[in-house]
MDAnalysis code that builds the backbone (N, CA, C; Angstrom):
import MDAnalysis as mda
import numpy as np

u = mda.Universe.empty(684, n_residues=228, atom_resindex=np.repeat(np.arange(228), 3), trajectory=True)
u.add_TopologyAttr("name", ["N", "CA", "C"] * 228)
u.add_TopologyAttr("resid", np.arange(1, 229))
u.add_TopologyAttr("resname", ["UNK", "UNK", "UNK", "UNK", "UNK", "UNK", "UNK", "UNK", "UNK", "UNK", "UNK", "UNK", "UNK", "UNK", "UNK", "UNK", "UNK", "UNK", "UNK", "UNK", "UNK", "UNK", "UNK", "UNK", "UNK", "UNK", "UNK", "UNK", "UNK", "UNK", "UNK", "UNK", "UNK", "UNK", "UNK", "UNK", "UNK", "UNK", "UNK", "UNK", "UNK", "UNK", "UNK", "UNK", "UNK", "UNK", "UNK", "UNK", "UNK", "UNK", "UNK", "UNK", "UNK", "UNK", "UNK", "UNK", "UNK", "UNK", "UNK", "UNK", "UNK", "UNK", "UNK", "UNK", "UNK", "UNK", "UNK", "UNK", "UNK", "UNK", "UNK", "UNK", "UNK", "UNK", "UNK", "UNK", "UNK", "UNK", "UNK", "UNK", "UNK", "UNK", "UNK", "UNK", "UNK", "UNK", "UNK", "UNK", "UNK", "UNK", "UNK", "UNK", "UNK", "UNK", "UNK", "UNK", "UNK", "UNK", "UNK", "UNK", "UNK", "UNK", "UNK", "UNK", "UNK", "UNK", "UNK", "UNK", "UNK", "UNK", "UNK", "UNK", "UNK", "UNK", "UNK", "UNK", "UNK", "UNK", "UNK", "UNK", "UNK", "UNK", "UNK", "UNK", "UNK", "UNK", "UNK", "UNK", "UNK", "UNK", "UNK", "UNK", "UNK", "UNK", "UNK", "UNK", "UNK", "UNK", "UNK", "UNK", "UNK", "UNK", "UNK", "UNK", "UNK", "UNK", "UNK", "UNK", "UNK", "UNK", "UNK", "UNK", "UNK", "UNK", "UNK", "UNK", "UNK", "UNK", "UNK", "UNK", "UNK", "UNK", "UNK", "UNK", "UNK", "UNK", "UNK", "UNK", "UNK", "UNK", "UNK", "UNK", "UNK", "UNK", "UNK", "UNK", "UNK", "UNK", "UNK", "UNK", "UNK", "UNK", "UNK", "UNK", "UNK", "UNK", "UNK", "UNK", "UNK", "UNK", "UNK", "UNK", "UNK", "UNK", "UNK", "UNK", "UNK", "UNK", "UNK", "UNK", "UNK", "UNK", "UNK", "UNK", "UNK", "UNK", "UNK", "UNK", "UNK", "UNK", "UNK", "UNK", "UNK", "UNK", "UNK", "UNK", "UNK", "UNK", "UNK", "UNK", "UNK", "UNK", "UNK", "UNK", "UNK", "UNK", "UNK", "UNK"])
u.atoms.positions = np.array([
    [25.448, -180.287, 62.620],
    [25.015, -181.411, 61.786],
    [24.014, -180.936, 60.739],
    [23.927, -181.148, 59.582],
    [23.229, -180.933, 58.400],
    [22.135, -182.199, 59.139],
    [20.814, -181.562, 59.045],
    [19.665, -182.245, 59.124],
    [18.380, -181.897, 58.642],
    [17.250, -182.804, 58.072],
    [16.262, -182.810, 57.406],
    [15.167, -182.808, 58.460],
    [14.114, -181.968, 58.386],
    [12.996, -181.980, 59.490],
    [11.504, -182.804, 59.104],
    [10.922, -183.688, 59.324],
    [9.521, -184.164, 58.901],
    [8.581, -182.886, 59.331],
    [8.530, -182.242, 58.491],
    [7.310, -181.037, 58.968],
    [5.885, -180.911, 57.974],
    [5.186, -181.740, 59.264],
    [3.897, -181.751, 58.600],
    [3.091, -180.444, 58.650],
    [3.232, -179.419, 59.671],
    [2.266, -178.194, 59.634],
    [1.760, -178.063, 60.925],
    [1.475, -179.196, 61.730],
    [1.183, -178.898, 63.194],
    [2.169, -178.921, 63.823],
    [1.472, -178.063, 64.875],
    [2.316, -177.444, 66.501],
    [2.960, -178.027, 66.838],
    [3.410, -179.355, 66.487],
    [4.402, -180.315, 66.670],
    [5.664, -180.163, 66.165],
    [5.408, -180.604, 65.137],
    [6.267, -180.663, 64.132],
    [7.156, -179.383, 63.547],
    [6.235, -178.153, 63.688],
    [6.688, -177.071, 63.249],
    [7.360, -176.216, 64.463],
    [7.081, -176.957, 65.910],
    [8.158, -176.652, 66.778],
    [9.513, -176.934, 67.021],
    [9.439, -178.729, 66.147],
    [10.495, -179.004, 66.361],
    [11.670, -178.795, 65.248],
    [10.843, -178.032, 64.147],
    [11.333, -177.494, 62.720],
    [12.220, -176.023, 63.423],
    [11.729, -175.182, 64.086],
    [12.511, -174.177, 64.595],
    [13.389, -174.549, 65.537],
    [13.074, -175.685, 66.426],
    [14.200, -176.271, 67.536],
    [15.515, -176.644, 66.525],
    [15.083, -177.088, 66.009],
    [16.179, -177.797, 64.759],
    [16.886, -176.855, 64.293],
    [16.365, -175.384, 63.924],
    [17.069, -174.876, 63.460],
    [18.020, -173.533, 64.082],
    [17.521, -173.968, 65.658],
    [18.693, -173.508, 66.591],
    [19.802, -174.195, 66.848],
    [19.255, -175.785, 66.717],
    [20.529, -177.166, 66.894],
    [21.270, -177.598, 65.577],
    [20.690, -177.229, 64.386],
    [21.200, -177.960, 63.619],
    [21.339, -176.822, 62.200],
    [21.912, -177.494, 61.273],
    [21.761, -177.008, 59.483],
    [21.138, -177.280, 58.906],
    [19.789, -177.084, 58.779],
    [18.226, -177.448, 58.318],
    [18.668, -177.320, 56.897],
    [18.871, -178.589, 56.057],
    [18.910, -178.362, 54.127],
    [17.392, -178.609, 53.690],
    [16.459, -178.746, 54.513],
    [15.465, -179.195, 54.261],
    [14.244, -179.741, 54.912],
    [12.918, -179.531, 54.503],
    [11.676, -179.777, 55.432],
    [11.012, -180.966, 54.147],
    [10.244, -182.165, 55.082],
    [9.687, -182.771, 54.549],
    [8.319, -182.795, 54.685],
    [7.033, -182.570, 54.111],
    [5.745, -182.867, 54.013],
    [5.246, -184.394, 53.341],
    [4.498, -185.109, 53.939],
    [3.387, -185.591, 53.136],
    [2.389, -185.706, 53.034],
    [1.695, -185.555, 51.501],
    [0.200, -185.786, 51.287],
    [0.188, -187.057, 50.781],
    [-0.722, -187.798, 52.077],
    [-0.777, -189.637, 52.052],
    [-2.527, -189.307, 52.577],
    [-3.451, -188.602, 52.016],
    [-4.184, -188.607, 51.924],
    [-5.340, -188.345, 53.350],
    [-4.784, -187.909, 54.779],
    [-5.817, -187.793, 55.629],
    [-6.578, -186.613, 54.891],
    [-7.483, -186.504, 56.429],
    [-8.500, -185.524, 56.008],
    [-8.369, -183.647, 55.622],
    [-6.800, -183.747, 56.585],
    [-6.575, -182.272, 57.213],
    [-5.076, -182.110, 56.322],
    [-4.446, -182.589, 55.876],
    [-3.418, -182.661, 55.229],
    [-3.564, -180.905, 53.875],
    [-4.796, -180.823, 53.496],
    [-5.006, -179.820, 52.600],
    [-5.162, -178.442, 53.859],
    [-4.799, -178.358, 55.100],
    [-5.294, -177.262, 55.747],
    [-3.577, -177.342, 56.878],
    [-2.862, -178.630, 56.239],
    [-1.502, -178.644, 57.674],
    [-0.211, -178.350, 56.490],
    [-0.385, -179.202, 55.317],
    [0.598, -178.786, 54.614],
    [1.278, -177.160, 54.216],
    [-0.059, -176.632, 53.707],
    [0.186, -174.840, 53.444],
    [1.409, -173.994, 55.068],
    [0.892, -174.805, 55.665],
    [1.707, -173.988, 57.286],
    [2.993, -174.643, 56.682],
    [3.320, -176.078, 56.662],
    [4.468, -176.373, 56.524],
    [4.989, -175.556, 55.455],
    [5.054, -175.173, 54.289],
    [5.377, -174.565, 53.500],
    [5.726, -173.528, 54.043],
    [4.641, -172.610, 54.778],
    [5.050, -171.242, 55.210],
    [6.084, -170.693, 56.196],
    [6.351, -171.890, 57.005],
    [7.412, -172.021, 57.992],
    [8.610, -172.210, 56.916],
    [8.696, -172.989, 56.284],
    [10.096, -173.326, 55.749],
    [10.438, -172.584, 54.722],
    [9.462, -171.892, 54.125],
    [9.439, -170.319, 53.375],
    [10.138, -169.384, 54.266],
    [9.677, -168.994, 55.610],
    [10.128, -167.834, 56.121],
    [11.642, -168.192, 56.231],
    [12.041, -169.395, 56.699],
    [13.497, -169.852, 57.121],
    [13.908, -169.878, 55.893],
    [13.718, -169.613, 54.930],
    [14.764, -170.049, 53.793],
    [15.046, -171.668, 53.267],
    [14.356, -172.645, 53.843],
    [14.574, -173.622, 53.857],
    [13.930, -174.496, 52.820],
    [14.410, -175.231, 52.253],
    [13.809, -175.917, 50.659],
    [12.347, -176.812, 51.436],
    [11.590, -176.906, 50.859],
    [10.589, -177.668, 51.151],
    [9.540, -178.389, 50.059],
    [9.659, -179.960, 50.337],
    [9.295, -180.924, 49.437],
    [7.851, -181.190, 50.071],
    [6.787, -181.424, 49.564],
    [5.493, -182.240, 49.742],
    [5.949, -183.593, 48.838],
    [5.800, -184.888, 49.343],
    [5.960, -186.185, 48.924],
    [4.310, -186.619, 48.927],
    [4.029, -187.229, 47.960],
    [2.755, -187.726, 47.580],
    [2.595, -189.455, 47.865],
    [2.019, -189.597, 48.769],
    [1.518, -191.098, 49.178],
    [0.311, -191.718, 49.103],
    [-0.169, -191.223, 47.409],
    [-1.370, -191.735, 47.960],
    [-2.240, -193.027, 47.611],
    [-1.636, -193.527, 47.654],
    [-1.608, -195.513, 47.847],
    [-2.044, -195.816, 49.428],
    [-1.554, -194.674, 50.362],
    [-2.205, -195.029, 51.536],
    [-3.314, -194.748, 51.602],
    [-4.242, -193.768, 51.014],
    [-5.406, -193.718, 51.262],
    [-6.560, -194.699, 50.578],
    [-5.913, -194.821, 49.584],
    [-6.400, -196.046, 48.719],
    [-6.925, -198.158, 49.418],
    [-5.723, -197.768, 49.788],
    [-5.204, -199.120, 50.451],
    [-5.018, -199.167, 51.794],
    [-5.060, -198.290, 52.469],
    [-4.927, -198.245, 54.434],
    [-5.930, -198.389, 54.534],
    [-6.306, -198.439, 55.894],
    [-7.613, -198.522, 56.739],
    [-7.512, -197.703, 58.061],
    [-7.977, -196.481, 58.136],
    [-7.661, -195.609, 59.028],
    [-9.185, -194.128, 58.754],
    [-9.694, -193.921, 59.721],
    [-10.569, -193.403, 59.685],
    [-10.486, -191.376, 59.650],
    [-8.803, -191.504, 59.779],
    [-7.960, -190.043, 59.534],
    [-8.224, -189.825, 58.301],
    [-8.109, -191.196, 57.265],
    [-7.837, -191.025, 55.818],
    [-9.255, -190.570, 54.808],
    [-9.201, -189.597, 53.836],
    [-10.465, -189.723, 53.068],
    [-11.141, -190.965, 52.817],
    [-10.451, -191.892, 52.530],
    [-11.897, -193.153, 52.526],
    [-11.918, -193.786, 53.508],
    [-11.697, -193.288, 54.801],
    [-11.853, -193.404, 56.401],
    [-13.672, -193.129, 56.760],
    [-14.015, -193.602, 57.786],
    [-14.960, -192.884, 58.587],
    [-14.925, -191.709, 59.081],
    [-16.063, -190.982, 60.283],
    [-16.192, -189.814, 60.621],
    [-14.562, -189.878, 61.662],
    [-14.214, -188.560, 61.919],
    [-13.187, -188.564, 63.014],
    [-13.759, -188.300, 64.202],
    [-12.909, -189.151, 65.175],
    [-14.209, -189.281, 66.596],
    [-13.961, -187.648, 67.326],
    [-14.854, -187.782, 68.327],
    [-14.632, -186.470, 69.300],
    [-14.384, -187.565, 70.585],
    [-13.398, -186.405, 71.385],
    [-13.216, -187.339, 72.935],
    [-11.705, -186.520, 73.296],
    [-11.076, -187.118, 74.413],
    [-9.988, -186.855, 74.637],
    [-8.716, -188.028, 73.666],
    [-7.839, -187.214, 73.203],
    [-6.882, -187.661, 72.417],
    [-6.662, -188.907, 72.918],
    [-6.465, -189.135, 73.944],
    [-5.941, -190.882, 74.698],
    [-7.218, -191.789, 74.821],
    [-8.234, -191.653, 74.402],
    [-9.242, -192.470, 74.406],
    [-9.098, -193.741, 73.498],
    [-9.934, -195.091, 73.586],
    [-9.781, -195.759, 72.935],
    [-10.172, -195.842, 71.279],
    [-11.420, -194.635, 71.491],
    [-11.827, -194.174, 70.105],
    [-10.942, -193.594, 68.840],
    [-9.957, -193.011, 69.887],
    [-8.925, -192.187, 68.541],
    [-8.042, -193.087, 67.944],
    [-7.489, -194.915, 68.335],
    [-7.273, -195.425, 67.644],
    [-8.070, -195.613, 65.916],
    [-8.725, -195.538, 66.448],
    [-9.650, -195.442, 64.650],
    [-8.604, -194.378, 64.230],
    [-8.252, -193.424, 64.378],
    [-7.318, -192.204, 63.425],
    [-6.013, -192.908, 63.098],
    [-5.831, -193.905, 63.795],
    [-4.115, -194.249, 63.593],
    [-4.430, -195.097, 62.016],
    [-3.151, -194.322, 61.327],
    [-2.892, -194.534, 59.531],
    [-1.620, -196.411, 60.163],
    [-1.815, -197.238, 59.873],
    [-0.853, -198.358, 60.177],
    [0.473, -198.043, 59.583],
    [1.565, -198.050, 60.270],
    [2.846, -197.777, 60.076],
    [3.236, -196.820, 59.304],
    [2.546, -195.727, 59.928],
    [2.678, -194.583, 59.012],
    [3.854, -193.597, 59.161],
    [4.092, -193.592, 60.224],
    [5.835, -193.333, 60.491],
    [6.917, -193.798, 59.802],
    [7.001, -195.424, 59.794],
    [7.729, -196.394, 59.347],
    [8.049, -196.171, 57.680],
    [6.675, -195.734, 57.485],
    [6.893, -195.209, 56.089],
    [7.934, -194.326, 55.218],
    [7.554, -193.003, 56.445],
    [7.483, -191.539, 56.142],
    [9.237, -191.535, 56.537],
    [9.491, -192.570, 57.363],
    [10.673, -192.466, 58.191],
    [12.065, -193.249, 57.156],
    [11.445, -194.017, 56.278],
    [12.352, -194.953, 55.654],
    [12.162, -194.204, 54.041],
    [11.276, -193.487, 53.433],
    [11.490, -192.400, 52.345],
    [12.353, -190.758, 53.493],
    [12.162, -190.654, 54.079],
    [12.943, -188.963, 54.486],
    [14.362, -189.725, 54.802],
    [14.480, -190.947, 55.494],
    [15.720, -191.376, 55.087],
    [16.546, -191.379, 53.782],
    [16.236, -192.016, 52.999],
    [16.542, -192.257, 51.555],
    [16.837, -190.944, 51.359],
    [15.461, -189.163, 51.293],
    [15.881, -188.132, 50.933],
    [16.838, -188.104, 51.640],
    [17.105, -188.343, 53.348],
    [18.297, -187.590, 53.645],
    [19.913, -187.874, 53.176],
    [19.929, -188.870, 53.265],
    [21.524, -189.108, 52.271],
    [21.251, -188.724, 50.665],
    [20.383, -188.860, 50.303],
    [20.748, -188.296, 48.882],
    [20.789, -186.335, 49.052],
    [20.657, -185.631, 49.975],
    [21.094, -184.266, 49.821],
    [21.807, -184.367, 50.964],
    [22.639, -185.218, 51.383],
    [23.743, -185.405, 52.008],
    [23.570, -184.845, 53.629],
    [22.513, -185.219, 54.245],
    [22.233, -184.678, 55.157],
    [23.096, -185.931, 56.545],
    [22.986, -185.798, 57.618],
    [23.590, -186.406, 58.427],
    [22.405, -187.066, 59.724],
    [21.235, -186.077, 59.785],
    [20.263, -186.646, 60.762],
    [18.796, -185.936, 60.433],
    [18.000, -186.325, 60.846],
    [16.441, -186.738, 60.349],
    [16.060, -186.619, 61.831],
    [14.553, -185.212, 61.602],
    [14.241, -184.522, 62.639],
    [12.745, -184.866, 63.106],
    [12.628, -185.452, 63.571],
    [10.877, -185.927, 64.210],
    [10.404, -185.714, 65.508],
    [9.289, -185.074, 65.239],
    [8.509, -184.579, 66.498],
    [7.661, -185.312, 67.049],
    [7.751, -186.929, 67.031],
    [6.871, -187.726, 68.110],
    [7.006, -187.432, 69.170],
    [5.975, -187.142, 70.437],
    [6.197, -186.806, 72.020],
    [5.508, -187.899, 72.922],
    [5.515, -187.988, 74.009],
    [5.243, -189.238, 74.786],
    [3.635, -188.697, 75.133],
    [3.071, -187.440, 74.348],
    [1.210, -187.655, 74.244],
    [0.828, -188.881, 73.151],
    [1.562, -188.751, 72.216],
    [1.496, -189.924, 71.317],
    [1.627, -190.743, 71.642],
    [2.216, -191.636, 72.620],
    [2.955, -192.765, 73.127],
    [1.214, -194.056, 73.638],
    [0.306, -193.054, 73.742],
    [-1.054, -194.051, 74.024],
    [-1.961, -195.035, 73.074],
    [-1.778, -194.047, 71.828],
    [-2.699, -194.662, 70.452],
    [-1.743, -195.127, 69.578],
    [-0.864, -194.215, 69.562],
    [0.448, -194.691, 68.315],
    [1.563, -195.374, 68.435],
    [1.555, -196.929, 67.916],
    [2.412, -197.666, 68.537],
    [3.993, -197.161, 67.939],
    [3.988, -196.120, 66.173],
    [5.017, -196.084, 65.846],
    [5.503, -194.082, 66.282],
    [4.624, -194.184, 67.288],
    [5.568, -192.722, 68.147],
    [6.402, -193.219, 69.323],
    [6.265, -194.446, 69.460],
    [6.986, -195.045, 70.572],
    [8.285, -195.341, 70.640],
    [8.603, -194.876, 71.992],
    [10.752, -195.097, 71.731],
    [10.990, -196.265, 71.462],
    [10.588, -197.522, 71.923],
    [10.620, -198.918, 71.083],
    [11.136, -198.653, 69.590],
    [9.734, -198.256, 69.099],
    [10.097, -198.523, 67.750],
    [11.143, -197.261, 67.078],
    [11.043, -196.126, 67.502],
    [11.974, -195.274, 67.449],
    [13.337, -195.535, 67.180],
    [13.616, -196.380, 68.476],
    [14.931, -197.011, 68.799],
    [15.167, -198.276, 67.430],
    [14.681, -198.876, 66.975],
    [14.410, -199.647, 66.050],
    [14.805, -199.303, 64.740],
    [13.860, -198.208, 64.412],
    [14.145, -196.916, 63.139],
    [15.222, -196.803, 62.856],
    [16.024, -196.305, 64.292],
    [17.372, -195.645, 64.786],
    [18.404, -196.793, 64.200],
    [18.258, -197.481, 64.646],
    [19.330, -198.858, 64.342],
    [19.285, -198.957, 62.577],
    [17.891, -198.618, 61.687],
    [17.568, -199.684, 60.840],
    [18.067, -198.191, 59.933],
    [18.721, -197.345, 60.271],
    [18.542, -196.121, 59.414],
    [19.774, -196.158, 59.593],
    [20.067, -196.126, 60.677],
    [22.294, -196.150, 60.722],
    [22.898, -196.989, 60.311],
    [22.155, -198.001, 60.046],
    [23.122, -199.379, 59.715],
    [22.829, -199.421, 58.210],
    [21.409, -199.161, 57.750],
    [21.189, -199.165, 56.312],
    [21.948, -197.982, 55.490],
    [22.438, -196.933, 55.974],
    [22.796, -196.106, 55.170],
    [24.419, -196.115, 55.037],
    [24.918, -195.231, 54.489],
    [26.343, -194.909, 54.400],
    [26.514, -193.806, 55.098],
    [25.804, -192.814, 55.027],
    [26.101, -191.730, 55.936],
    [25.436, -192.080, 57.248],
    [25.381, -193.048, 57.389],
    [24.543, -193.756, 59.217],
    [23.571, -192.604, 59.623],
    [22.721, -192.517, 58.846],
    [21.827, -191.289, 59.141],
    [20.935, -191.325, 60.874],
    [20.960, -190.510, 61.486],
    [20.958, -190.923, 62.917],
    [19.361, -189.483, 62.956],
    [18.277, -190.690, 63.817],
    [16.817, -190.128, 63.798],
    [16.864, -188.899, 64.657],
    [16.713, -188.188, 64.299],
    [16.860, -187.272, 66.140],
    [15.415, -186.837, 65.980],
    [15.045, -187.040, 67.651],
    [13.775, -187.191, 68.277],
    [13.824, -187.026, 69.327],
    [14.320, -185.217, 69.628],
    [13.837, -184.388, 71.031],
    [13.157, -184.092, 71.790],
    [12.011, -184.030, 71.327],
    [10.511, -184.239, 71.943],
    [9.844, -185.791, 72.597],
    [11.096, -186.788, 72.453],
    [10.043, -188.143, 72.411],
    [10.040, -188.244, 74.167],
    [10.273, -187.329, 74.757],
    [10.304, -187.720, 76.590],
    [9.056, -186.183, 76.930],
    [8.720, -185.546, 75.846],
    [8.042, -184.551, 76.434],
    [6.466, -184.578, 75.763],
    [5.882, -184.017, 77.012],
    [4.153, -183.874, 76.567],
    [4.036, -182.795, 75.140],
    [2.573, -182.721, 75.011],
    [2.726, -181.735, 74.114],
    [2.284, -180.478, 75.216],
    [1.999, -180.305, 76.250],
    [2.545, -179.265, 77.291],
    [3.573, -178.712, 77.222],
    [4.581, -179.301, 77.371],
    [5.578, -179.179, 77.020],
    [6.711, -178.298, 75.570],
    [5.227, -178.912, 74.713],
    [6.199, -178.447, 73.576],
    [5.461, -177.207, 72.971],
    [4.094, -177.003, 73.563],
    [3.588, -175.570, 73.874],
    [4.723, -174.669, 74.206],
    [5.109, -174.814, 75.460],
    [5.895, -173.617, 76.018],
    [7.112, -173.918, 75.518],
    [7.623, -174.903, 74.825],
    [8.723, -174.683, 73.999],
    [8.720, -173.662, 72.582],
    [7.327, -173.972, 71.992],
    [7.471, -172.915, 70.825],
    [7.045, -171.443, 71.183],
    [6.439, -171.419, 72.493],
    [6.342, -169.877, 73.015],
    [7.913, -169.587, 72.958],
    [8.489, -170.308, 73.987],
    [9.691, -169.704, 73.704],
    [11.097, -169.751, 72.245],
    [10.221, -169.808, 71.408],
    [10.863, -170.363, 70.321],
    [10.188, -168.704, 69.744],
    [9.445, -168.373, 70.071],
    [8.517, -167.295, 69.310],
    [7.555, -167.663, 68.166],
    [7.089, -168.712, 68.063],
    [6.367, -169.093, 67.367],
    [5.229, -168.836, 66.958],
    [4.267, -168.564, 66.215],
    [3.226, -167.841, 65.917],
    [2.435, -169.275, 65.917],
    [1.337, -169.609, 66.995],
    [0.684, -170.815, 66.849],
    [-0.700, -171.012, 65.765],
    [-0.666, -169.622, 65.392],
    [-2.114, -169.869, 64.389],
    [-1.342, -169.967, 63.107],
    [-0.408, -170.254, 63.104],
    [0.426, -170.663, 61.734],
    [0.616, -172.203, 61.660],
    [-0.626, -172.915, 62.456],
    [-0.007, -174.259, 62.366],
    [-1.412, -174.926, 62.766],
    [-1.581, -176.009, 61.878],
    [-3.001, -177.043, 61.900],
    [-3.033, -178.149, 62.966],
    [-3.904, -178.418, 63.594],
    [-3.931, -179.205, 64.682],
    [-5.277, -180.493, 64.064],
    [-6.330, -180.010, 63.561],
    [-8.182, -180.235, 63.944],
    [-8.076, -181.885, 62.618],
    [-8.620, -183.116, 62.987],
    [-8.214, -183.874, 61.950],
    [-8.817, -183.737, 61.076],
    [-9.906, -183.169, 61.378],
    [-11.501, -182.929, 60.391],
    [-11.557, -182.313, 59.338],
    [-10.190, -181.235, 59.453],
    [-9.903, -180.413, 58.383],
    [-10.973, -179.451, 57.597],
    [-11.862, -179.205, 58.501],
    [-12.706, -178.043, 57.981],
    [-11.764, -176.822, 58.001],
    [-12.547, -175.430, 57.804],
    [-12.111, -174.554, 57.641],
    [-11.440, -173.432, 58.899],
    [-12.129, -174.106, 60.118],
    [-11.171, -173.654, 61.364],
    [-11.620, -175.116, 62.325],
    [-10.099, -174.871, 63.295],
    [-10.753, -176.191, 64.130],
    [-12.001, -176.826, 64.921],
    [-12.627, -177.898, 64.921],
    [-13.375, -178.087, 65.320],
    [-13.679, -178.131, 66.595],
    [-12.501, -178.061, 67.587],
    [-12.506, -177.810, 69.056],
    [-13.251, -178.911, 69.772],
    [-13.455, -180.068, 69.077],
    [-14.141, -181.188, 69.878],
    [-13.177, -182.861, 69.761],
    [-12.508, -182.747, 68.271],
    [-11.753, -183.766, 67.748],
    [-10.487, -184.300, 68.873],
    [-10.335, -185.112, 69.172],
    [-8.660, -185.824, 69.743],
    [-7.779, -184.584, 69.781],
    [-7.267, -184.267, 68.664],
    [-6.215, -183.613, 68.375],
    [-6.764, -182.111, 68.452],
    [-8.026, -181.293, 68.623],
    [-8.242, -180.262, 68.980],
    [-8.319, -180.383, 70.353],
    [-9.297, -181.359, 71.399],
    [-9.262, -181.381, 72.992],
    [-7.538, -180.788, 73.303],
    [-6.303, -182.323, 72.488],
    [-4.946, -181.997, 72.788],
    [-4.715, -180.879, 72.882],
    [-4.750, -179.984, 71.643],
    [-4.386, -178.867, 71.557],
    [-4.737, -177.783, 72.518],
    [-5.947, -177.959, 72.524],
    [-6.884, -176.521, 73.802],
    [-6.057, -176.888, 75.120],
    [-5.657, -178.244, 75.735],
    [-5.312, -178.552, 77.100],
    [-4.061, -178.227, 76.961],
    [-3.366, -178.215, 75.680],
    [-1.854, -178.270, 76.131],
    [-0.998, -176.678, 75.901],
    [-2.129, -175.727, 75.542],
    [-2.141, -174.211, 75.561],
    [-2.919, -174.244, 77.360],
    [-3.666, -174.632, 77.376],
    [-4.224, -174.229, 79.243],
    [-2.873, -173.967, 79.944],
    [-2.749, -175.649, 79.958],
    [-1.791, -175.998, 81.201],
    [-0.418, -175.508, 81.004],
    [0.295, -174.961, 79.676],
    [1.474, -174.630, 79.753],
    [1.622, -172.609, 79.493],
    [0.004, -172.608, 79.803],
    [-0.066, -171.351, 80.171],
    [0.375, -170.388, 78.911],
    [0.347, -170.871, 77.703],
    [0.619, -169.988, 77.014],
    [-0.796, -169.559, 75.586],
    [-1.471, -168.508, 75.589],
    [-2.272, -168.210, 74.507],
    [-2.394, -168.694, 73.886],
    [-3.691, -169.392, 73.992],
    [-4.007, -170.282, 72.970],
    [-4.674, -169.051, 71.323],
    [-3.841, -169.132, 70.148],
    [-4.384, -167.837, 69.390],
    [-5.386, -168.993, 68.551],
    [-5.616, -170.043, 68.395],
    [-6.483, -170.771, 67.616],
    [-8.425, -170.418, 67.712],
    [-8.776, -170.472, 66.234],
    [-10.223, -170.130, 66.526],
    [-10.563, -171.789, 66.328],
    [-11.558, -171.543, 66.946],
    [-12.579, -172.984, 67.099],
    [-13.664, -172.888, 66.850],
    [-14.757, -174.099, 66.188],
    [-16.052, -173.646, 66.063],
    [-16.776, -173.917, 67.434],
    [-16.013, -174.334, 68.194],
    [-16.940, -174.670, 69.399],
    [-15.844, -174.993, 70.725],
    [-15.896, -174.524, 71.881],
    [-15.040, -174.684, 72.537],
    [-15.762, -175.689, 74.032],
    [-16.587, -176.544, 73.931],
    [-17.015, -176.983, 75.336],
    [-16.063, -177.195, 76.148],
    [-16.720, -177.603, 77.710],
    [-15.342, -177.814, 78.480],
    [-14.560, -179.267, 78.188],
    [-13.233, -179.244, 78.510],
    [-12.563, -180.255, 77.760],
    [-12.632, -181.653, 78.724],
    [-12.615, -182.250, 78.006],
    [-13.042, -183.755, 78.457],
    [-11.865, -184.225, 79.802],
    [-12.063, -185.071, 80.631],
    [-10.633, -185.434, 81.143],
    [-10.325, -186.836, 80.535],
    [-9.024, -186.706, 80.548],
    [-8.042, -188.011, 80.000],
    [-8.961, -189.328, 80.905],
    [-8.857, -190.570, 79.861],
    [-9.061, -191.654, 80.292],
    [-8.177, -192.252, 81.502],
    [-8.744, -193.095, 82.593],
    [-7.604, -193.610, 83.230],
    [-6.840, -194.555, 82.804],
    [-5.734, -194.457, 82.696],
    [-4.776, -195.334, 82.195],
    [-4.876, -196.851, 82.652],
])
């Protein structure tokens, strides 16, 4: 199947950019700059991944969301919290329907370069803060993307039953070079090792046992997950 990958630059996304391109005919990687904080430190990886593959790669410019959202990820956001990723605090990072967005423009690109399916790396760590990483709405997408198009463009979303544990030791075994890819929302100049999405990152190199190569400015011990 000819398919288009959403590759923002993190360990996510850029795992499921090489998964893709064991499963599928990658015509293309999608980026956007919709204005968070870290977007100037995740995009450059995306590029560099879809550079090495040969693969065309677009940055799409959104920035009406930063303007007009309310999300504390975004430059005219607040500070980004520290804690464990599933806390109630890291809702402040969630951009409102920011998937929904990203998901209904990479659609549109994908039938116009004639692609057949659309590659997203939401995983069920997301599934706590982000209501649009959820198979609900996934499933929703899915319907509203096959039925709206002509080429019934169909979402594929391999990762949405797995941790990001999980998708650690998937890009080990993918061979993936993990310091080629942005995690920290804060977007300084190396990760901050305290943020949501840095705690994620440090726990989900522990537990799936694979080298964590990321520098941090600070590594305390990592928080434990909230009880559900």
């Amino acid at each position: 199947m000819k398919a288009i990958v959403l590759l923002s630059g993190g360990m996510d996304s850029v795992t499921a950019f090489h998964h893709a391109l064991n499963e599928h005919e990658v015509v293309a990687a999608l980026s956007f700059d919709y204005g968070s904080k870290h977007n100037a430190r995740e995009i450059p990886f995306a590029q560099l991944h879809a550079n090495n593959a040969g693969v065309r790669h677009e940055t799409i410019e959104l920035g009406f969301m930063d303007r007009h959202f309310q999300s504390d990820l975004l430059h005219s956001g607040g500070e980004i919290p520290d804690g464990h990723y599933a806390e109630a605090n890291m809702k402040r990072t969630v951009v409102p329907f920011r998937n929904g967005i990203m998901l209904a423009i990479a659609c549109g690109f994908a039938e116009s370069v004639e692609a057949q399916g659309l590659v997203i790396a939401a995983h069920s760590g997301d599934h706590a803060i982000y209501p649009d990483c959820r198979e609900p709405f996934m499933a929703g997408m899915a319907t509203a993307m096959r039925e709206g198009t002509y080429a019934r463009i169909e979402l594929l979303r391999p990762f949405i039953d797995l941790d990001k544990t999980a998708i650690a030791r998937r890009g080990a075994e993918l061979g993936i070079d993990f310091s080629t890819t942005w995690s920290c929302y804060k977007g300084g100049d190396i990760h901050c090792g305290t943020c949501g999405t840095c705690v994620e990152r440090r726990e989900a190199f522990l537990l799936a046992g694979v080298p964590d190569p990321t520098r941090y400015l600070v590594t305390p011990p990592l928080p434990s997950a909230p009880e559900s």
